[in-house]
N, C-alpha and C positions, 0 to 999 in steps of 0.2 A: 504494500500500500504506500504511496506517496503521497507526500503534504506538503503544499505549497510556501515553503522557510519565507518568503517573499513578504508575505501578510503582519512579520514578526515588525512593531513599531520602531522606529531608529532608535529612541531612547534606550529600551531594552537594548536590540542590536547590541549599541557601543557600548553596554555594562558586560554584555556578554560577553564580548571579544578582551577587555582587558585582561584577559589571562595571558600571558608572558608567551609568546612567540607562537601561541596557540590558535585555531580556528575550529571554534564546537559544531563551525555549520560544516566544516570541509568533509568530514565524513558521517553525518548524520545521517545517513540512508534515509530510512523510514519514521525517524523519529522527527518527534514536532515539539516547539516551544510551547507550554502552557504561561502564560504571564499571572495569571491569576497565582498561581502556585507558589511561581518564585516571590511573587510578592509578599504574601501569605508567610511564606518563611522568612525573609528577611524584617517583614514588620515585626514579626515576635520577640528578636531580641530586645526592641527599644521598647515594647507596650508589655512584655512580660518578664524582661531579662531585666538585672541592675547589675554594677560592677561590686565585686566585692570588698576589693581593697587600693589599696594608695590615692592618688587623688579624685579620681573619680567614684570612688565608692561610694555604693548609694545613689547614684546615678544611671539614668536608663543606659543600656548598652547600644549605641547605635552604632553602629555598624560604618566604618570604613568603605569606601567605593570599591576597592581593591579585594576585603572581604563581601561587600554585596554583589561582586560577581563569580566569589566560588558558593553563597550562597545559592544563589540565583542559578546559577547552572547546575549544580547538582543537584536542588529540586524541582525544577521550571518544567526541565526536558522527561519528556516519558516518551512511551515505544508502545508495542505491543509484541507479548512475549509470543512462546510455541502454543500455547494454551489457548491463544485472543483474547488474555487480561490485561488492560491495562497499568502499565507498571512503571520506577523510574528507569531512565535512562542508564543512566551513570550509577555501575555494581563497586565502582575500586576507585578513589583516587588521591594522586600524591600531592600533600601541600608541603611544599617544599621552602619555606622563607627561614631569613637568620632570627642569630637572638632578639630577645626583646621584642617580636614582633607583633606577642598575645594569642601565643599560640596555644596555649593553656584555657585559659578564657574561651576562644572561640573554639574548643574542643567541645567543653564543656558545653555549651549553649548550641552547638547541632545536637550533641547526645540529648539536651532534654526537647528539643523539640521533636527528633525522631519519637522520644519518649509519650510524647503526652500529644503532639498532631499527626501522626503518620498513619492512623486510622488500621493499626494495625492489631490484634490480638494476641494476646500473649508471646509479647514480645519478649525475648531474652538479649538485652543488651548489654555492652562491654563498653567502659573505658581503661585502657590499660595503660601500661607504662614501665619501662624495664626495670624499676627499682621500686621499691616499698616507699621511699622519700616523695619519688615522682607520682606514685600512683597517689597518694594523699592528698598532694598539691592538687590533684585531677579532683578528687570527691569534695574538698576543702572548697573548691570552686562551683557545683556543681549545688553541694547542700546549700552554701551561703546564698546561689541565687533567688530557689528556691524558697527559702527561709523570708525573703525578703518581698515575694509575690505570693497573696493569702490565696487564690487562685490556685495556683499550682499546689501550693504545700495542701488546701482541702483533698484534694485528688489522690494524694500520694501517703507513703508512709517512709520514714527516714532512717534505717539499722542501722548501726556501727557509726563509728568514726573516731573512736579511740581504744578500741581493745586491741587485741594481737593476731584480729583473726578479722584478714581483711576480706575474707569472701563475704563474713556479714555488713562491709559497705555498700550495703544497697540503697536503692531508692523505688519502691516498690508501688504499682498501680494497681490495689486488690482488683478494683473493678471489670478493669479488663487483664488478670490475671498477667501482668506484663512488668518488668525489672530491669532497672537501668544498676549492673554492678560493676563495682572497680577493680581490677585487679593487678600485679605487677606481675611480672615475670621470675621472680622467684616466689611466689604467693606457693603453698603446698598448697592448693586446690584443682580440681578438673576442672575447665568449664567448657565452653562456645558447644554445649551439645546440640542445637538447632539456631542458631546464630542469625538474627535480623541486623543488628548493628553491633559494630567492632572499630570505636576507633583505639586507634593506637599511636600513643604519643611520645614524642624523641625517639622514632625510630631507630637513629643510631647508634643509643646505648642498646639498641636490644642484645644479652649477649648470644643471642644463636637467631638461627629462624624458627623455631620450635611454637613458637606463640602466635607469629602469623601463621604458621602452616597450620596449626589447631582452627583457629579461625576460619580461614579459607575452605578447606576442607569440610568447615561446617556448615556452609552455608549452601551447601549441595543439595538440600529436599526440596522437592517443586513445592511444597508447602509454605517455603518462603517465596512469595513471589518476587519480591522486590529486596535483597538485602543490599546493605552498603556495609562495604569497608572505607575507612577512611585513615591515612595513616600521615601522618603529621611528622616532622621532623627539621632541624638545622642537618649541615652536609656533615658526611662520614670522613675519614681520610682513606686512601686510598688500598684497599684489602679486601678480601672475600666478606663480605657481611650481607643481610638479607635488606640491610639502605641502599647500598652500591647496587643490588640487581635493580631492584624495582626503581630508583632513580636512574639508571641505563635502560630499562623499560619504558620510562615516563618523558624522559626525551626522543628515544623513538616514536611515541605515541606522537609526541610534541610536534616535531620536524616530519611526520608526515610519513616515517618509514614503516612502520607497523599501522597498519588500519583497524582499530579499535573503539569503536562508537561508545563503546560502556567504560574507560578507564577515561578520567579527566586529570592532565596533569598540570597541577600549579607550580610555576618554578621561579624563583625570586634568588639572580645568582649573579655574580661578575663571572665574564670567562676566566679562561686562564692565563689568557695573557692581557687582562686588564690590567693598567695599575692600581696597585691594592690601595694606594697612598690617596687617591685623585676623587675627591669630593663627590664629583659626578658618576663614578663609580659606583661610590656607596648609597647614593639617590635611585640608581637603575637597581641594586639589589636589595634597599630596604624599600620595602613599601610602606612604613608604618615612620617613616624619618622624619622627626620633629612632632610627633605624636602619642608613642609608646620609646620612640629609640631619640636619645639629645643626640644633637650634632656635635654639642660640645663633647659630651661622652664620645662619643667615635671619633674626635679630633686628638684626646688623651689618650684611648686606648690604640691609636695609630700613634702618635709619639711613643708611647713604651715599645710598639712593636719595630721601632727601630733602633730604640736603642737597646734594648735585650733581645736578642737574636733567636731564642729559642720559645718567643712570642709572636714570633711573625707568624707561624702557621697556625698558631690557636688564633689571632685576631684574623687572617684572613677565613679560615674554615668558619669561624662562630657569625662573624660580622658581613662577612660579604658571601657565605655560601659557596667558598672555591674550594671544591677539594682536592687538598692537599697532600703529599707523595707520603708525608708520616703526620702522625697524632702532632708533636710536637719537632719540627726540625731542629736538631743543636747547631747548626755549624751553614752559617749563610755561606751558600755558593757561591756567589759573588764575591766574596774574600779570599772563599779556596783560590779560585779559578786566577783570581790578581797575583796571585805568589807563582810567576813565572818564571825563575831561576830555575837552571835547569840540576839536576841530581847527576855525578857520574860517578862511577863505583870506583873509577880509578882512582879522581882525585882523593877518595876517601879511603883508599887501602893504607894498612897500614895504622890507623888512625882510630881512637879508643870511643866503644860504641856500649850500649844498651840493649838486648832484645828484646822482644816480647812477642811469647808463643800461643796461639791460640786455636787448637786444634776441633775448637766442634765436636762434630760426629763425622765416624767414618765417611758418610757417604755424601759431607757439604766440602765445605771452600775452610781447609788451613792456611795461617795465614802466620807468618814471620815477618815482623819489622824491625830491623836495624836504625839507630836512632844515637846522631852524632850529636853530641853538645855542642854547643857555641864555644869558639876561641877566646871572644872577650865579651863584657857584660849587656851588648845591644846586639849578638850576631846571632844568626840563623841556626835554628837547627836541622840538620837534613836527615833526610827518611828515603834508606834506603827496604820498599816492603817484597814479599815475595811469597809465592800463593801456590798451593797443591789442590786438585780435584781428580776424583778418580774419573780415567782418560773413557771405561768402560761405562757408556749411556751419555757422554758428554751432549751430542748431537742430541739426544731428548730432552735433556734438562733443558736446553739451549732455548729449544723449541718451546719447552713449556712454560719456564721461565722468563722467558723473551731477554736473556742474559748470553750473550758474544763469548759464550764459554770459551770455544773452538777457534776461534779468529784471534784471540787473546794469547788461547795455545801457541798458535801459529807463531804470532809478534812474539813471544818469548815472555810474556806478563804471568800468565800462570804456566804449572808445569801439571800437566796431564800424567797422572800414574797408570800403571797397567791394571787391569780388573776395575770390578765394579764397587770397591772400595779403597779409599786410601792407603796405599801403602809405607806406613812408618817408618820402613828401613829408608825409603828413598828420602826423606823429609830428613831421617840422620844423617846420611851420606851425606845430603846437601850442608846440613847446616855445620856438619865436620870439615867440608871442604870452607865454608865462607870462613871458619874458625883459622883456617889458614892464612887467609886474609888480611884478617881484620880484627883488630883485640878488642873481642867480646868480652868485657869484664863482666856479665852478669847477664844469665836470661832468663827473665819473669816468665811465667808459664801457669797457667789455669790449672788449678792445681785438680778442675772435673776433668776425668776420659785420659790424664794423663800420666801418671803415675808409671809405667813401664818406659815410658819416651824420658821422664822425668832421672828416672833411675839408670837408662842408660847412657844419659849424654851427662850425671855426673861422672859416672865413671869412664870418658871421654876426657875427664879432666875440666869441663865447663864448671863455671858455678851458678848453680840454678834454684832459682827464689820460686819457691811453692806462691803464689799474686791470688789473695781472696780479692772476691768480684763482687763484696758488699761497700757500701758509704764507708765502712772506716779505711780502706783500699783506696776506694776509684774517687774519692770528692776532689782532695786535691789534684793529682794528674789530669782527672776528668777537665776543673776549671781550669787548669793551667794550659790544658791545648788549646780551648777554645779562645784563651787570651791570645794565645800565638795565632792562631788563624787571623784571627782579627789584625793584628798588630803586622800582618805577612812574615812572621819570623818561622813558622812550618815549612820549609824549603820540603818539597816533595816530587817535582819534575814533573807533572803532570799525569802521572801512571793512573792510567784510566780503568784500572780496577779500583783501586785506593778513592781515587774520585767516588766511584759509583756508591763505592761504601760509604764516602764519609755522605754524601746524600740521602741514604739512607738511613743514618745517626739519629736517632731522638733519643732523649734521656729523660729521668724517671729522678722524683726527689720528695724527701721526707719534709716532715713538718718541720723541722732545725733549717733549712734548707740545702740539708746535704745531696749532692747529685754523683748520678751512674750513668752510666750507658742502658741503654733499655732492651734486649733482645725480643722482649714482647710486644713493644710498642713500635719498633723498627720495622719497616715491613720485608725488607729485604736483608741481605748478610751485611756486619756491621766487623765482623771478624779482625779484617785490616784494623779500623779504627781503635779496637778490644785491643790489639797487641801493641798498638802505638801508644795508648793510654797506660799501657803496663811499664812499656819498656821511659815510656817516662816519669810512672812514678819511682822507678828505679834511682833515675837520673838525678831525680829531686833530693835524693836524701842519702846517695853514694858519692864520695869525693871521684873524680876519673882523673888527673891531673890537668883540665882545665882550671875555669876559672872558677870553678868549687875550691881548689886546689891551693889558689893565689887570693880569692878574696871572701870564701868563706860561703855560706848560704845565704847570706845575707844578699849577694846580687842576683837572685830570683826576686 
C-alpha cells in the first residue's frame, strides 16, 4: 500500500528531517506520517512531565526542537505490519549525542509515556543501564516526575527505590496490568520475558551484549505488535563492544547503505578529523549547547584537554562524540611523531644501556627495549626496541588484526620465529648476541610468563630485575616518559612498531593519582611501550656512569 509522504505539512517536514544527516522519508516505503501522534507525544512532556532537579526543577519539560524530532519520529510514523494492524514505525533506535545532553531525562519521559499512552496492555517495560548507580539515576528521574503530576501518580503504583533489590523499582499500572521497571546490568534478576519497551541507557558502559540480546530477543511474539527498543548512549572508544556494532549499524542506516524503515538513527558527532578545539565543532555535535551543556564548561574542559594529554580522548569521546583509538590516550602523537632524530645502533654500540623485557604470551608480540641515558642533564634519551612474533599464522593475524605483521618482518622491525609460538631460545640468542654489543647493565623483565627466560639469561651472566607492573613500579617511569615525549627528549627513530604501540598506550590511575600503563584499557599491544617504561624505571634509580654518575639524581 502507498501513501502519498507529499500531504505531510512543511512544518512537521523540517522537524522531521532535523535528525543528523538522516532522511525518514528516503526509505519509508509504505509507511505514513500521522501528525496527530507525534504531537500527542511531544505535548506530554510539557503538560504532564516537570524536571526534577537543578535549575529547572519543577518546571514543565518542554522539549528541545532537536528532541521534538526524535520524538516526533519515532511516534508520528506507523506502517502496517504482516497481520494489517496498525503499528509504529520505528522497532530500534540509536540516540546517539555527548554528555550533558539530558539524556537521562528524556529516557525517562519516552519510558513513561510509552507507559501510561501507548494504548497498550500489559505492558512489560524496561529502563536499564549498565551499573546499579546509572540504573537509579534512571528511576530517581522517572518516580520524581511522576511524583510531581497527580495525574499520572493516581494511575500508577510506585515499588522500590531504596532497598537492594532493584527488580522491585517499578512503576506499576494495576489497571491495565502493565510495568515500567529499572534494571542494570549487573541486577541478579531475569527479565525482558515479553518485552514492549527496552530503553537502554549509556550504552557504552554496557559490559557485554548480554542485556540487549535479552531484550531483543524478547520482543519476538506477534503479540507485541508494536515494541521499541531505544538505546541511548555518549560514543564508545574504539573495541568490540555491543555500542560500536549498533553505532556502525546506525550510520549505515544513516548514509543510506542499509535500507531499514524500522531503525531511526540519531547521531550528534564531530568527524574525525574535525578539530576537537574549534567552537563550531562542538555546536554541530552538541545539540543541547548553551542549554543543558555551558560553552564556558567546554571552553575549560578543552583547555585541560590540552594541557594534560591523557584528557584529550576523554574530552573528545564525552564532549564531541568522536570515537576514539583508546578509552584514554597517554602519549599525544603529535609529540611522538616531532622527535625526529634518527636512532643508529652503531653510534650507540659500545655505550651503557637499560633493558626492558616484556614477553606477553607465547602466541602475541615480545618486545625488548634498549634504552640509553642522556650524556648530560638536557640530552636525549634513545631507544633502541626490538620485537618477536611467532612467524607460524603471521599472514592471519595480519589479516585479522589489520596489523603489517609480515611487511615489518620483511623491513627487519620485528623478527618472525619458527612455529606457531614464540620461541624463547631465539629471543636468548638475540638478546646474548646484543649483550655483545652493548653494556646492558640491567634488564627489567615482567616478572609474569617469565621466570625460565629470567633464570636463564642470569646465568648468561646478565643482571636481571624481577619489574612488578603495579603503581608502586610503573608511576614514576610511567610519568617520566611521558614528560620526555613531551619535552622531544625520547629519541626513538621513528620505528613504526614502537609508534603503533605507543598509540595504542592508555593508562589507568588510582585515587593518590598514581598511574600505569593499562593493558585492558589499550586496545591494541602496548608491549614496546611496557619494556621502555621498565627499562627506565631502571635508569631512574641505577647510577650507569653518566650523568647519575657526575651529578647525582638530583638532575632528573
Amino acid at each position: 500500500m502507498a501513501f502519498d509522504l507529499s500531504i505531510i505539512n512543511q512544518k512537521s517536514r523540517d522537524l522531521l528531517a532535523l535528525i543528523p544527516g538522516y532522511d525518514p522519508f528516503r526509505d519509508a516505503g509504505g509507511c505514513w506520517f500521522n501528525d496527530g501522534l507525534a504531537q500527542l507525544a511531544i505535548d506530554f512532556f510539557p503538560e504532564c512531565l516537570r524536571h526534577v532537579e537543578g535549575a529547572l526543577a519543577g518546571q514543565p519539560f518542554v522539549l528541545e526542537r532537536w528532541q521534538k524530532a526524535i520524538v516526533g519520529n519515532l511516534f508520528g510514523w506507523q506502517r502496517k505490519d504482516e497481520k494489517g494492524r496498525t503499528v509504529r514505525r520505528y522497532r530500534e533506535s540509536l540516540v546517539y549525542v555527548p554528555r550533558k545532553s539530558g539524556k537521562t531525562p528524556l529516557a525517562a519521559g519516552i519510558a513513561l509515556f510509552v507507559l501510561f499512552c501507548d494504548g497498550e496492555i500489559g505492558q512489560q517495560d524496561f529502563i536499564a543501564a549498565g551499573d546499579r548507580e546509572q540504573a537509579g539515576m534512571l528511576f530517581r528521574q522517572a518516580k520524581g516526575m511522576i511524583e510531581q503530576e497527580p495525574y499520572l501518580a493516581d494511575r500508577c503504583r510506585i515499588y522500590g527505590g531504596s532497598g537492594s533489590s532493584f527488580a522491585s523499582r517499578s512503576i506499576v499500572v494495576e489497571s491495565e496490568n502493565s510495568y515500567l521497571r529499572v534494571v542494570s546490568a549487573d541486577a541478579d534478576t531475569k527479565h525482558g520475558g515479553n518485552t514492549h519497551l527496552a530503553v537502554i541507557d549509556e550504552l557504552h558502559v554496557q559490559p557485554n551484549r548480554d542485556l540487549v540480546d535479552v531484550f531483543q530477543t524478547s520482543m519476538a511474539s506477534a503479540n507485541r505488535k508494536q515494541p521499541l527498543m531505544l538505546l541511548i548512549t555518549t560514543a564508545d572508544f574504539m573495541r568490540e563492544s555491543i555500542c560500536n556494532e549498533k553505532y556502525d549499524y546506525a550510520c549505515k542506516v544513516r548514509d543510506g547503505i542499509i535500507a531499514d524503515p524500522s531503525f531511526l538513527p540519531v547521531i550528534y558527532e564531530a568527524k574525525p578529523d574535525d578539530p576537537w578545539d574549534d567552537e563550531t565543532v562542538w555546536a554541530k555535535a552538541n545539540p543541547n549547547l548553551n542549554v543543558s551543556v555551558s560553552l564556558d564548561y567546554l571552553r575549560r574542559e578543552c583547555q585541560r584537554a590540552k594541557e594534560i594529554a591523557a584528557y584529550e580522548n576523554t574530552f573528545r569521546r564525552l564532549h564531541l562524540n568522536q570515537r576514539t583509538e583508546t578509552d584514554v590516550r597517554a602519549i599525544p602523537m603529535e609529540k611522538w611523531d616531532a622527535i625526529q632524530t634518527e636512532v643508529s645502533a652503531g653510534e650507540c654500540e659500545g655505550r651503557s644501556c637499560f633493558a626492558g623485557l616484556d614477553l606477553a604470551t607465547t602466541t602475541d608480540v615480545a618486545a625488548l627495549v634498549l634504552l640509553f641515558p642522556p650524556q648530560d642533564s638536557t640530552g636525549p634519551y634513545f631507544v633502541l626496541p626490538f620485537f618477536w612474533i611467532p612467524g607460524e599464522g603471521a599472514r592471519q593475524r595480519e589479516r585479522r588484526d589489520r596489523v603489517p605483521y609480515e611487511t615489518w618482518g620483511r623491513q627487519g622491525y620485528i623478527t618472525l620465529t619458527t612455529g606457531d609460538v614464540i620461541d624463547y631460545d631465539v629471543i636468548r640468542r638475540d638478546i646474548n648476541e646484543l649483550g655483545q654489543r652493548f653494556n646492558i647493565l640491567e634488564i627489567a623483565a615482567d616478572r609474569w610468563n617469565a621466570t625460565q627466560i629470567i633464570t636463564q639469561l642470569d646465568g648468561d651472566g646478565f643482571t636481571v630485575f624481577p619489574y612488578g607492573q603495579g603503581y608502586a613500579s610503573m608511576t614514576a617511569p610511567t610519568k617520566e616518559m611521558l614528560g620526555l615525549v613531551v619535552a622531544g627528549r625520547l629519541v626513538h627513530g621513528g620505528n613504526p612498531v614502537l609508534r603503533w604501540m605507543a598509540s595504542n598506550l592508555a593508562t589507568e590511575s588510582d585515587a593518590a593519582g598514581n598511574l600505569k600503563p593499562s593493558k585492558k584499557k589499550s586496545t591494541e599491544r602496548i608491549d614496546g611501550m611496557v619494556a621502555t617504561i621498565m627499562a627506565l624505571g631502571r635508569a631512574m634509580v641505577t647510577p650507569c656512569g653518566s650523568i647519575y654518575e657526575t651529578q647525582g639524581m638530583d638532575a632528573l
